[in-house]
C-alpha positions in Angstrom: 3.5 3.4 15.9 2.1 0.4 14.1 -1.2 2.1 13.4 0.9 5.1 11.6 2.8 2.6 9.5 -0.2 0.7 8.7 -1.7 4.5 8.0 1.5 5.1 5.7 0.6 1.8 4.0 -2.4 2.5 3.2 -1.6 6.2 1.9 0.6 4.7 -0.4 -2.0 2.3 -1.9 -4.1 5.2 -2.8 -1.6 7.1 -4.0 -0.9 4.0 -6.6 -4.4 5.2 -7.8 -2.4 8.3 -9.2 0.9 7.1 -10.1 -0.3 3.7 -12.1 -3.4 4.8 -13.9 -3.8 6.6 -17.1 -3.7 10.2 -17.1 -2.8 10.2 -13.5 -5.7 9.8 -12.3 -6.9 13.0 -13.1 -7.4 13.1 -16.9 -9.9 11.3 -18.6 -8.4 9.2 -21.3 -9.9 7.4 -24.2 -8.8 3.3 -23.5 -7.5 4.1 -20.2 -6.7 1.9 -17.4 -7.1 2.1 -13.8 -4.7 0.6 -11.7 -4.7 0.8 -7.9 -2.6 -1.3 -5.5 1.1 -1.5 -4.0 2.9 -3.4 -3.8 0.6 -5.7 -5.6 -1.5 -4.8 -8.2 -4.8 -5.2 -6.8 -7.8 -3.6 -9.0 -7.6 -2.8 -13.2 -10.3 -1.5 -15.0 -10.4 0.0 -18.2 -8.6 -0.7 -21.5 -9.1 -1.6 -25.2 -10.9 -4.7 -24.7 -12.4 -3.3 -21.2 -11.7 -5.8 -18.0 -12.6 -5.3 -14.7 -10.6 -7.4 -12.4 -10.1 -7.4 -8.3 -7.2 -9.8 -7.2 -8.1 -11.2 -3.9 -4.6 -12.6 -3.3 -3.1 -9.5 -4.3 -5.1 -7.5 -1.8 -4.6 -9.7 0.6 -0.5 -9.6 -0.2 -0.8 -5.7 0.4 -2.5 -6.6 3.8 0.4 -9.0 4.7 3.2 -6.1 3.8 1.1 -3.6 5.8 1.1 -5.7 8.9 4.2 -7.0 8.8 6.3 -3.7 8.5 4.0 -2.1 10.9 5.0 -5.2 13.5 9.0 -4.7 12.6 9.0 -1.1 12.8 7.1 -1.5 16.1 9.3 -4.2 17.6 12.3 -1.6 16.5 10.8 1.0 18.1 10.1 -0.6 21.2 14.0 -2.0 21.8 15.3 1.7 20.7 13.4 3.6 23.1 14.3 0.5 25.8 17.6 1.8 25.4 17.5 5.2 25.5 15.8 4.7 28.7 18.5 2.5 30.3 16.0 -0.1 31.1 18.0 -3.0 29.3 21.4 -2.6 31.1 
């Protein structure tokens, strides 16, 4: 379970790449940015006056998410199927 929310975390990071660049993505587009990250912001390139920055913390901040709900959706897991068994009565 935690590797599948981790999994689901990390789909959703490159799914950013579509959702918060210019033109999707797909299109090429004169001045364009490219964004990638979620939560956090953690790559942009592109632009007018063209930057190309990686933010470590950022990154890092997606890593923290990731883990974390993968731990709380485990720990959830564990105690719901603990009941269903009976084993904590």
């Amino acid at each position: 379970m935690f590797l599948a929310v981790v999994g689901i975390c990390l789909l959703a990071n490159a799914a950013s790449f579509f959702a918060l660049s210019s033109g999707y993505g797909v299109l090429k587009v004169n001045d364009g940015i490219i964004r990638v990250g979620f939560p956090f912001l953690m790559f942009e390139e592109g632009g007018f006056a063209y930057r190309c920055n990686f933010y470590w913390k950022a990154a890092a901040g997606n890593l923290s998410v990731a883990l974390l709900l993968g731990a709380l959706v485990s720990t959830m897991w564990h105690f719901m199927r603990q009941g269903e068994d009976g084993e904590g009565q």
